[in-house]
N, C-alpha and C positions, 0 to 999 in steps of 0.2 A: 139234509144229510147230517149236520151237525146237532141237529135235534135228536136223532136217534141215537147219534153217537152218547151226545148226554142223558139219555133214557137208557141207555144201557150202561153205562156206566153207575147210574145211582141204582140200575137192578143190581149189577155186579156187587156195588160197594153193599145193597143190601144183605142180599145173599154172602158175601162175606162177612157182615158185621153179625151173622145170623147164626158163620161158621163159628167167628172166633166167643162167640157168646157162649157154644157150646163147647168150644177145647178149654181142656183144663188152666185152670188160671196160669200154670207158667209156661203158657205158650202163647196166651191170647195178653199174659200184660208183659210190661219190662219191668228192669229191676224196680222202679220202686213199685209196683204197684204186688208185688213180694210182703211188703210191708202190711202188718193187721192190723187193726185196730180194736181195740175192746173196749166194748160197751159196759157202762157199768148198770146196773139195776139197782132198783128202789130198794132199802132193805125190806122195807113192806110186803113187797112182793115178795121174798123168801126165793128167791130164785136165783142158783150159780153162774156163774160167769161161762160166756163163750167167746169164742173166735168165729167174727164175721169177716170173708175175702172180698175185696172191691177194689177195682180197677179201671184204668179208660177203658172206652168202647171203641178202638181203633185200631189199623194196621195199617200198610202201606197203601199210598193213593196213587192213583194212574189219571193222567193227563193230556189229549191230545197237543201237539204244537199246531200252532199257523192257525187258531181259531178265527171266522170270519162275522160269527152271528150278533144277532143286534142286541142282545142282553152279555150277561157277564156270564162265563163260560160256571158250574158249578162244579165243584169239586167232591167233597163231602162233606160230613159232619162230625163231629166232636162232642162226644157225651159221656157221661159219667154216671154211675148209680148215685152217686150222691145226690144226682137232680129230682125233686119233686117234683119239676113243672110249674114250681110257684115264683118262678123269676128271683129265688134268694142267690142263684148263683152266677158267677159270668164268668166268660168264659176270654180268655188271652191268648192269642197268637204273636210269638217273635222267631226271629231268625231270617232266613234268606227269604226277602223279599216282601216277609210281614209286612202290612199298614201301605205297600206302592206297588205288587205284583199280586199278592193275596190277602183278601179282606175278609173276616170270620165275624159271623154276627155275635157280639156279646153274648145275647138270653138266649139262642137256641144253638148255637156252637159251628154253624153251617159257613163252610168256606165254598168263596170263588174267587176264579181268578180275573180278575181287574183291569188286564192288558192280554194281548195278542203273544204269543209264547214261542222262542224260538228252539227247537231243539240242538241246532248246530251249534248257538250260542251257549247254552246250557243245558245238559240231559235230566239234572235231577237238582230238586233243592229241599237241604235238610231244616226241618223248624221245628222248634218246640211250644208246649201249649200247656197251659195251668188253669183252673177254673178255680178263683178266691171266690170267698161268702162275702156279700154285699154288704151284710151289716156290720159284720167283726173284721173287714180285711183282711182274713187270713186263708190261709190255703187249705181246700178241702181234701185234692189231689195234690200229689209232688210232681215240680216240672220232669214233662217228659218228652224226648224226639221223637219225630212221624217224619218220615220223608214222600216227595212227592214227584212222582216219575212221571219225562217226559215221553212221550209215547212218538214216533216218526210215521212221517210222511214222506213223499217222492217230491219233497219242490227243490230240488237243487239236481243240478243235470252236470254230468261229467264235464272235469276241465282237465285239458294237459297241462306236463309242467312247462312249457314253454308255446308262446305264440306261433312260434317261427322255429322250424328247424332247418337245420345246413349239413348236407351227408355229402361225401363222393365215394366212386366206385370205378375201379379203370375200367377201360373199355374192350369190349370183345371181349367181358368177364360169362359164365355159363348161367345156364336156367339156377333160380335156387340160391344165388349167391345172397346173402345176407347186406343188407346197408346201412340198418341203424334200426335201433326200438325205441318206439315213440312209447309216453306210458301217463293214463289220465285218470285222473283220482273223481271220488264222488266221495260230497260231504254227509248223505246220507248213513241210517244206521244200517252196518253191514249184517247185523244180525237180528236184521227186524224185517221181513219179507228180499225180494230184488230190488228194493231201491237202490241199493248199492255194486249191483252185478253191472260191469262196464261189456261192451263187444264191442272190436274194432272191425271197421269197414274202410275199404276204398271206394271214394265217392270222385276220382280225378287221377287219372294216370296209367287209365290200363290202356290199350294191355301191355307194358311195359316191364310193371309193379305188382306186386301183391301182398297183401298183409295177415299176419298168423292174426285170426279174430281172438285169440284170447291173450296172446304176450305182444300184440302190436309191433311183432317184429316184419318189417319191410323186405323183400328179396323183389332180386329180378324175374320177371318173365319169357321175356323172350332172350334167346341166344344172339351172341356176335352184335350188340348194340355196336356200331362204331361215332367215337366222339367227332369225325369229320364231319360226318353226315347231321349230327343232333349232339349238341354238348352240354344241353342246359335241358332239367326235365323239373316239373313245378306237380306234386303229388299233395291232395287232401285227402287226407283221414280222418273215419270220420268215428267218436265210440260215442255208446249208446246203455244208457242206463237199463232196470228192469229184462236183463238178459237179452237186450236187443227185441222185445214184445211191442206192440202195437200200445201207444200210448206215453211209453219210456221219453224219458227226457235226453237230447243228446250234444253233445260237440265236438266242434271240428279245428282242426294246426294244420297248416300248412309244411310239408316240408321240399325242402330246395336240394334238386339232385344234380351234381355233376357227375360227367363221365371224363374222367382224369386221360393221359394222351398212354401209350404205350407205343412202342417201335413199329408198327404194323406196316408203315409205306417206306418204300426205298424212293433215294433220290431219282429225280429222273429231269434229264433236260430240255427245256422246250424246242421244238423243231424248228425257230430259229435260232439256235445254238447250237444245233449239230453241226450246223459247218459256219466256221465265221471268220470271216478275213479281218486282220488287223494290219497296219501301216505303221512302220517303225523307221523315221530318219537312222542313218547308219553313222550320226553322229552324236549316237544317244548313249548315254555311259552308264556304263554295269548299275543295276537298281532302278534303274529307269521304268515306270510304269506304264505297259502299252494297252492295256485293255484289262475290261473287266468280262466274268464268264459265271454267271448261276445257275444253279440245277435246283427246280421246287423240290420241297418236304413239304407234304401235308403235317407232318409231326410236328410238336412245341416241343420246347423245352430242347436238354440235351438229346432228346430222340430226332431230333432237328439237323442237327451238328454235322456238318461237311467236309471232307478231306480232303483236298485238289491234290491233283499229282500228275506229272508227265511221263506216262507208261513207252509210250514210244514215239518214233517219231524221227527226221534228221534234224530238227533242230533242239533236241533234246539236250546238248550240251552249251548251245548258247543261249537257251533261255529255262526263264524258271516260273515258274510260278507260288503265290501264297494263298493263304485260306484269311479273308476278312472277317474275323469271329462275331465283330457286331452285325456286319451285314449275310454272312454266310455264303460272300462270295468269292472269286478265285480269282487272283489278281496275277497277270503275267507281268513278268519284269525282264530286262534283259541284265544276260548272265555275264556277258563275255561282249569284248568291243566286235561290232558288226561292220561289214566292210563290202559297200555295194560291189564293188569289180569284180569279189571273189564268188558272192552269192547274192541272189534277185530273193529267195523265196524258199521259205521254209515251210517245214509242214509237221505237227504237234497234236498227238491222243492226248487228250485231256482226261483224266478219270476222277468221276464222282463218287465216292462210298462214305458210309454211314461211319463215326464213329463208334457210335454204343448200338450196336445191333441186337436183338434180343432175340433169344436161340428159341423161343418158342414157337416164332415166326417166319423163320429161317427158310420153310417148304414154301412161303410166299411168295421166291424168288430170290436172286442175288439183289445185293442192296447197294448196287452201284450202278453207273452208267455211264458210257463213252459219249466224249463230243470230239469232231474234228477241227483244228483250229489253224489256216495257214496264216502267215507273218509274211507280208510282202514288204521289201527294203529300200525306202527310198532315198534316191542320188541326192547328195549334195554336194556345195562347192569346198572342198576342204580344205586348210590351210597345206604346205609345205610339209613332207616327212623328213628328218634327216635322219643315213643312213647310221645313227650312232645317240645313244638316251646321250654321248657326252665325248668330250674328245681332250685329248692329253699329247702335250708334242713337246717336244725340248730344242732347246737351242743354247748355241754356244754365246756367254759373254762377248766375247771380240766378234761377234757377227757382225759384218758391215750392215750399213743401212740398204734398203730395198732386197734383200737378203728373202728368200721364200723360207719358212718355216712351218708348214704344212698346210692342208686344207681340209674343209670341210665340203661336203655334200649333203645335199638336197633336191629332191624330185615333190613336184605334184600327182599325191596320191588319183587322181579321179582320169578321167578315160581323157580328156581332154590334153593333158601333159603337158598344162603351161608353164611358158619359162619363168625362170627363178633369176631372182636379184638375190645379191649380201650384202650387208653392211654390222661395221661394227657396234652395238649399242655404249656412246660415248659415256654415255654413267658410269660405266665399266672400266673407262680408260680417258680419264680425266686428262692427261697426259700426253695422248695421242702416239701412244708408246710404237703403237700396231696398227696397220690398215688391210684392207682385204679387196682385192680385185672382185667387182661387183657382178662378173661373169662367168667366173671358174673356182667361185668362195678358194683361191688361194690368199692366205696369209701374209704378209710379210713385213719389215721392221721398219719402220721409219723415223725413231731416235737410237742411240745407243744404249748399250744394256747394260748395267750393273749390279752382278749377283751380289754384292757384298751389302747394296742398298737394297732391292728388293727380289729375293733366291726367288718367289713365286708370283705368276702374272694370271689372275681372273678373268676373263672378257664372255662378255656375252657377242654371241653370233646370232644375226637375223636373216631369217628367208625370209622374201615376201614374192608375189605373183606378179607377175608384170603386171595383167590386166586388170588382176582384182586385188591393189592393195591391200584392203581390206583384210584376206589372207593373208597371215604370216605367221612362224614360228621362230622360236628363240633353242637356243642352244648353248648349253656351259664349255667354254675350251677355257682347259687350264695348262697354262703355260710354265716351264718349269729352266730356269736358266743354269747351262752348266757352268761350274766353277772354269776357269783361265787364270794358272800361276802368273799374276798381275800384282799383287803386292809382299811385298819382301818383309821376313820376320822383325822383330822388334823385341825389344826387353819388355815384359807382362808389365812391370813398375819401374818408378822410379828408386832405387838401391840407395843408401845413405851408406858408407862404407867407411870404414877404420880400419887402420892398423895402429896396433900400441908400441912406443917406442921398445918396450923390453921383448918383442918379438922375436921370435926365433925363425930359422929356415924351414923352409917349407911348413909352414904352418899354414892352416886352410881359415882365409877370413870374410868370406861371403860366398854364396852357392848363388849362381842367378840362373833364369829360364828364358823364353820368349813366346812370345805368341803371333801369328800368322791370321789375319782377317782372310784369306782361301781358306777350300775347304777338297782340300785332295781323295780322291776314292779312297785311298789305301792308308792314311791317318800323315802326322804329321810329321816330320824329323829334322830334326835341327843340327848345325854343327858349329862349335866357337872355335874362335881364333884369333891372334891378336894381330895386328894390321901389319902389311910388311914389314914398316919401318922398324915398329916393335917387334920384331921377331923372337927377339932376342933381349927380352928386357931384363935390367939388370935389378931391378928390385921385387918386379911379379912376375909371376905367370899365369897360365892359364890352363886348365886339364878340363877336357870334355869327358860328359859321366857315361854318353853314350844312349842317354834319355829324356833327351832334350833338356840338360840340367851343364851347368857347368861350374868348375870350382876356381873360385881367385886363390892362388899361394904366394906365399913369401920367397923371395929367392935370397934375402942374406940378413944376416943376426942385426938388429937392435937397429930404431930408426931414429932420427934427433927431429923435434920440431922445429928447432931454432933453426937448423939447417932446411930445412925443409918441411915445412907443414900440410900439404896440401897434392897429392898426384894424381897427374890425367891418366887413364887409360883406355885408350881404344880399343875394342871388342868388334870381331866381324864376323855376323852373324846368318849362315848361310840354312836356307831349306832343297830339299829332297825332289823336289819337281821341277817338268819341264815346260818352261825353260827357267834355271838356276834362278834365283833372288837372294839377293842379299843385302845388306845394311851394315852402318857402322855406328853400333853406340858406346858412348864413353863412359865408362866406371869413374866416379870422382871420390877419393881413398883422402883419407884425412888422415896425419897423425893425431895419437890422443894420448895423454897419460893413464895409464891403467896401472889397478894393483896385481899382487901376485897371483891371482886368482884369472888374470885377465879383464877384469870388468872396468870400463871405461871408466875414468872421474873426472876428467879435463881435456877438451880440445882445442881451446884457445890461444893462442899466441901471445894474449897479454898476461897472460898468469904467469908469463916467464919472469914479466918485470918486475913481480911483487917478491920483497926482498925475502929469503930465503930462510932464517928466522921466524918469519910472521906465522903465527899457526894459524886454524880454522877460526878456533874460539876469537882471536884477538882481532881477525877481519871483521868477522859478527861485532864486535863491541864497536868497533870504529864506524860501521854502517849506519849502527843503531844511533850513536851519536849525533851522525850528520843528518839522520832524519827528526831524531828530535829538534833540531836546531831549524831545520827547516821549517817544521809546524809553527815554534814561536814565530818564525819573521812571519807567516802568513798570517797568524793570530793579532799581532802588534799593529799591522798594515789594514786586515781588516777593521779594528777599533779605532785606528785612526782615521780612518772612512767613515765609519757609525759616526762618527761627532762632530764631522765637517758637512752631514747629509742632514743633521737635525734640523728640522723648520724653526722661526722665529716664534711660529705658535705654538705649542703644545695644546693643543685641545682633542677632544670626541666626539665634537663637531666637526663639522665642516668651514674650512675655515675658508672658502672660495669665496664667500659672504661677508665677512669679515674685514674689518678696515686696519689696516697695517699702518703704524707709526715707526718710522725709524730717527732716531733724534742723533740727525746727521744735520747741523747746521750749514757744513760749505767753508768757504773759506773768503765770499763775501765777492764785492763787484770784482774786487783783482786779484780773486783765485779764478782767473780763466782756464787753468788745466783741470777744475773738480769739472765742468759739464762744460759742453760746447753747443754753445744755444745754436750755433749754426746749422745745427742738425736738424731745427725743428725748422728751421725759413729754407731749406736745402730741401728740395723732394727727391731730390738723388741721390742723396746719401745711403749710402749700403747701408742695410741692415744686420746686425749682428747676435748670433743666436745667443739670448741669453738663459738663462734657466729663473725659473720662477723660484721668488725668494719664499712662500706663503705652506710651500709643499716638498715634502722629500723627494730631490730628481733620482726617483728609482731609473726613471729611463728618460734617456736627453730624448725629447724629438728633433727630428730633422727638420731646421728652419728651411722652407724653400728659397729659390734664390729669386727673387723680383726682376723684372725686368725693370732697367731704368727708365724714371720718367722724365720728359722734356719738359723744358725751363717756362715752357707757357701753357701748361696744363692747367686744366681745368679743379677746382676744389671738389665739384660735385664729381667730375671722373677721377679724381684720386680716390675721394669716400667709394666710392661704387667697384674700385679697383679693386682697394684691401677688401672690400663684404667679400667680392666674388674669391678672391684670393683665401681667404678664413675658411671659404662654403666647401671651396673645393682644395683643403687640405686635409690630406689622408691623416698626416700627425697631430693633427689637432685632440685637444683633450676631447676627449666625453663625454662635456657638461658646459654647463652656457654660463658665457663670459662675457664681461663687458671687453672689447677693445677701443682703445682712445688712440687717433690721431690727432696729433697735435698742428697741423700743417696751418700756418699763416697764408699761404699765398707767397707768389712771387714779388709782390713789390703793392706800395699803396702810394695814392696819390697824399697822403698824410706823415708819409715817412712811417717814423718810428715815433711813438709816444712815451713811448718806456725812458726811465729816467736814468736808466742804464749806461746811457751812451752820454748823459750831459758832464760828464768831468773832460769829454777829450775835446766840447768845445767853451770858445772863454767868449762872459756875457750871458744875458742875459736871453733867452729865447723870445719870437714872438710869436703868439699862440692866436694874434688877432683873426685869424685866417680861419679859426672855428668857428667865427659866428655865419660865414658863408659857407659854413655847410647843410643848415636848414635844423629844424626844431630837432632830431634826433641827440645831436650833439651841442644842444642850448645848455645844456648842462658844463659838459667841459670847457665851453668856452666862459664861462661864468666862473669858473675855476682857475681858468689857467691865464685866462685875456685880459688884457689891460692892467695898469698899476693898480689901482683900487684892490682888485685879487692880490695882488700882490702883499698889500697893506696890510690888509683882512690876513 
């Protein structure tokens, strides 16, 4: 086939090379071959010049694509008048593809092409071509373009733009409805036979589907598709090159249909829900959840959506119900407290309806449904009712004890009517203010009451069941105590009060009030008065203002403090309620010195004695004096303290370390008054606090006192006496110290060796008695024994 193909081709390219041979030179060359060339002649010859026309011998070339044959496909030729056929010329091809697509024989100008040729890839390629002289290199022709067209075939078969497609369409949509347009291209030439004519087909989906064969637009087939029944529909398509003819190339997409949900079905409930009993303790409180109730929707989405509601019924106002949006079901609750003795059994229309109904569907039917739902009430043991949420009673302060102050009741709610106990809850009444007859919950007092301590009393009241303690209830009684004129008025403060010697009569020198711990209905009222005796006093009185206020006066001109500094006055103080109260407080009135203005300057008795002469200023200067003089003696007293508290050391050390010299020689064997050695052979000797010479005694300690010790003690229990004594003294310094006792002992079988004592006797000592005391003391007696020593 491809044989023929290239035998026709090289008749065509003949037959046209045959045409453009005979069209006039500017149609069969291009521009340059426009171009003349003149020959020149021999003069010899005598002959004038002409113009000779020459140009290629070519025009466009034609190409099948997808060549499969066993030689190289040929194209055409390439020639020139210039050629004699004596191989002086050759011929050059460049441009697209020259030398690796299309190969031109140099000597005879003939092209082919080299490779397999795609036309999708490429439809045409333009080249140029020149034929130089072999011998001069130079150009016979000027370069010129030829192009070289690809010719199509049918090897490429329709593709959609997409693999997979995805539509929806509600449901119960009509015959006709549109869903999507699939659309598949062919890389074929559209303008080169049908290879490029696509027609779509359904090859999957009827009869559901159907497809417009020429715009692959998709519609439905059949009427009332419903998405309960079928939701998912799976349709191929199929287009087909070459007008859909016997031989066309073709391909197929799948596309994915849903049928989306619309309101079509009403709720409806299953016939176990038409009638359905629930069980509700009657001790279930408002909100209480008894049961659950669904009605199916075949619908999704909000066409799904449920609305519970209690249309009728007697139990309509004790209970209610809700709509569970996640689960879409209906949730009874109870509304109102239920109470078995009153009612056993209710009985409740439940109604189901659609929220979002769709009125095109509407002759479907209504889109609700009734269910009957009865609520049976079950007994339990209930605590105690009392007839009252709270109770309030009063009573009077002076109520004797055991005194009834009201009661409380209580019954058991339930059919059985068992008896009730009371008791007070003592939380309540810390005190045990109040108790309660645990038979007939009366009340009554058992301490006495005091409204001025506490006017308001809280207690909790308990019922419980006889049988079933378990059962019980609590109850608030607030107690409220009446006031009882039991304490008698008083003066609100203590009054500081003056009169000034240059007083005159009737002059007003303090207003006082009182006040009353009762607390009378009608408010308070007070009356003053001064006590019999004083009825009649000859230097105040008294006037009441008539509001619980009352004024002290003067009854005569000018008061002396010498003669009198200081007056009592009893005030008696009555209130307005029954029964009467009163009290007697005293006004204590001071004479004072006042200026003309009245303003107090002196109430003292001893400014009388300061001499009469003395001004203000001249007292100030005398004060001032004796305070200065004070300060020196405390300055003089201090410094002479500083100099008697100085230490022997002056150091920035620590001088607890330190070894003290004092260059106190004594006054020798017969100054017995400077020390009394007796002290150190003595372990009875008191001891006597001394203060340390080494440190300033900022602070004495407290020597403890020693128990004395007996005449035949021990040296190891004296040492171990003073340790423990040092150990467990609070006073002791802070810091560690050597302590030295000095104790000898009570007595030695050697006497005394000290030479101390040798003036009180006359002669000479004998000391022979050291050598019987054994090597320790070989020494002393070498010293002090026998004449020889003595010599020496």
């Amino acid at each position: 086939m491809m044989r023929t193909y290239s035998f026709l081709t090289v008749l065509l390219w003949s037959s046209m090379f045959h045409a453009i041979h005979t069209m006039p030179s500017q149609k069969r060359t291009n521009k340059h071959s426009r171009s003349e060339r003149i020959t020149a002649l021999s003069d010899n010859e005598g002959k004038t010049l002409r113009r000779i026309k020459r140009g290629w011998m070519w025009n466009q070339f034609f190409l099948l694509e997808e060549y499969t044959g066993p030689d190289t496909q040929y194209v055409g030729k390439l020639h020139t008048d210039q050629d004699k056929g004596d191989g002086n010329l050759k011929y050059i091809l460049t441009g697209d593809g020259a030398g690796s697509l299309f190969i031109i024989d140099e000597n005879t100008g003939d092209i082919h092409a080299a490779k397999k040729l795609d036309r999708e890839e490429k439809s045409l390629y333009v080249l140029r071509a020149k034929a130089i002289d072999r011998k001069t290199g130079r150009q016979v022709e000027p370069e010129s373009e030829f192009i070289i067209k690809i010719h199509d075939i049918n090897d490429n078969e329709p593709k959609f733009t997409k693999d997979m497609y995805t539509a929806s369409i509600p449901e119960m949509s009509g015959v006709g409805t549109s869903v999507i347009q699939v659309t598949a291209t062919d890389a074929d030439d559209a303008n080169y036979g049908n290879s490029a004519k696509v027609v779509y087909s359904i090859l999957q989906g009827q009869p559901y589907f159907s497809v417009d064969p020429e715009t692959g637009i998709i519609k439905t087939a059949l009427p009332d598709m419903s998405r309960e029944n079928r939701e998912q529909y799976q349709v191929v398509i199929q287009a087909k090159d070459m007008g859909g003819q016997m031989g066309g190339l073709s391909g197929t997409t799948t596309v994915n249909i849903t049928l989306t949900d619309v309101n079509d079905n009403p709720p409806r409930f299953p016939q176990s829900m038409k009638h359905l009993m629930v069980l509700s303790p009657e001790s279930a409180p408002p909100g209480t959840p008894l049961g659950r109730i669904k009605a199916n929707d075949p619908d999704v989405g909000e066409n799904a959506e449920i609305e519970y509601s209690i249309s009728s019924g007697d139990g309509s106002d004790m209970f209610d119900i809700v709509t569970d949006k996640d689960t879409q079901e209906g949730i009874i609750t109870v509304k109102e407290h239920l109470d078995f003795e009153n009612k056993m059994l209710y009985t409740l229309r439940v109604e189901a309806t659609n929220t979002h109904p769709d009125p095109r569907f509407l002759q479907l039917g209504p889109f609700k449904d009734m269910a009957l739902v009865k609520i049976s009430v079950e007994d339990i043991d209930e605590p105690p009712v009392f007839s009252r949420p709270w109770y309030l009673m009063d009573v009077d302060e002076d109520a004797k004890e055991g005194s009834i102050i009201g009661q409380v009741v209580a019954q058991d709610p339930d059919i059985t009517k068992n008896a009730i106990k009371y008791s007070v809850d003592r939380h309540t009444d810390l005190d045990r203010i109040f108790n309660i007859y645990s038979g007939n919950g009366s009340l009554f007092i058992s301490k006495p009451l005091d409204r001025e301590e506490t006017p308001w009393h809280n207690i909790t009241v308990i019922a419980t069941e006889i049988n079933n303690p378990k059962q019980s209830s609590q109850i608030p009684v607030f107690i409220r105590i009446l006031d009882i004129n039991d304490h008698a008025p008083e003066f609100d403060k203590y009054y500081e009060t003056f009169v000034c010697e240059n007083a005159k009569a009737g002059q007003l020198i303090q207003t006082v009030s009182a006040v009353d711990k009762d607390d009378p209905p009608r408010g308070h009222k007070f009356f003053f008065e001064l006590v019999p005796e004083f009825a009649v006093h000859p230097n105040f009185s008294i006037v009441d203002n008539k509001d619980n206020t009352a004024g002290i006066m003067t009854r005569r001109n000018g008061y002396s403090r010498s003669k009198m500094s200081t007056y009592l006055l009893p005030i008696i103080i009555f209130d307005n309620d029954y029964p009467i109260q009163s009290s007697t407080g005293t006004l204590t009135i001071r004479v004072c010195a006042c200026d003309s203005r009245g303003n107090m300057q002196s109430c003292s008795a001893e400014a009388l004695l300061l001499p009469a002469g003395l001004s203000t200023g001249a007292l100030v200067a005398i004060l001032l004096c004796i305070i200065i003089l004070l300060v020196l003696v405390v300055l003089f007293t201090a410094l002479k303290r500083q100099r008697k508290k100085e230490p022997l050391i002056i150091s920035k050390d620590d001088v607890r370390d330190n070894i003290v010299t004092y260059n106190d020689e004594g006054g020798g064997e017969e100054d017995t008054q400077a020390f009394d050695i007796g002290t150190l052979r003595n372990p009875e000797a008191r001891e006597e606090s001394k203060m340390r010479r080494d440190v300033i005694p900022e602070t004495i300690f407290q020597i403890r006192r020693t128990a004395p010790l007996w005449e035949n003690i021990d040296v190891q229990d004296f040492i171990h006496r003073r340790l423990k004594e040092n150990d467990l003294d609070p006073a002791a310094p802070p810091y560690d110290s050597l302590a030295t006792y000095a104790y000898e002992g009570n007595d030695s079988i050697a006497n005394s060796l000290s030479s101390l004592e040798s003036l009180t006797t006359e002669g000479n000592q004998d000391y022979d008695y050291l050598s019987d005391w054994g090597p320790r003391f070989k020494k002393l007696a070498d010293m002090y024994g026998g004449e020889d020593s003595d010599r020496d």
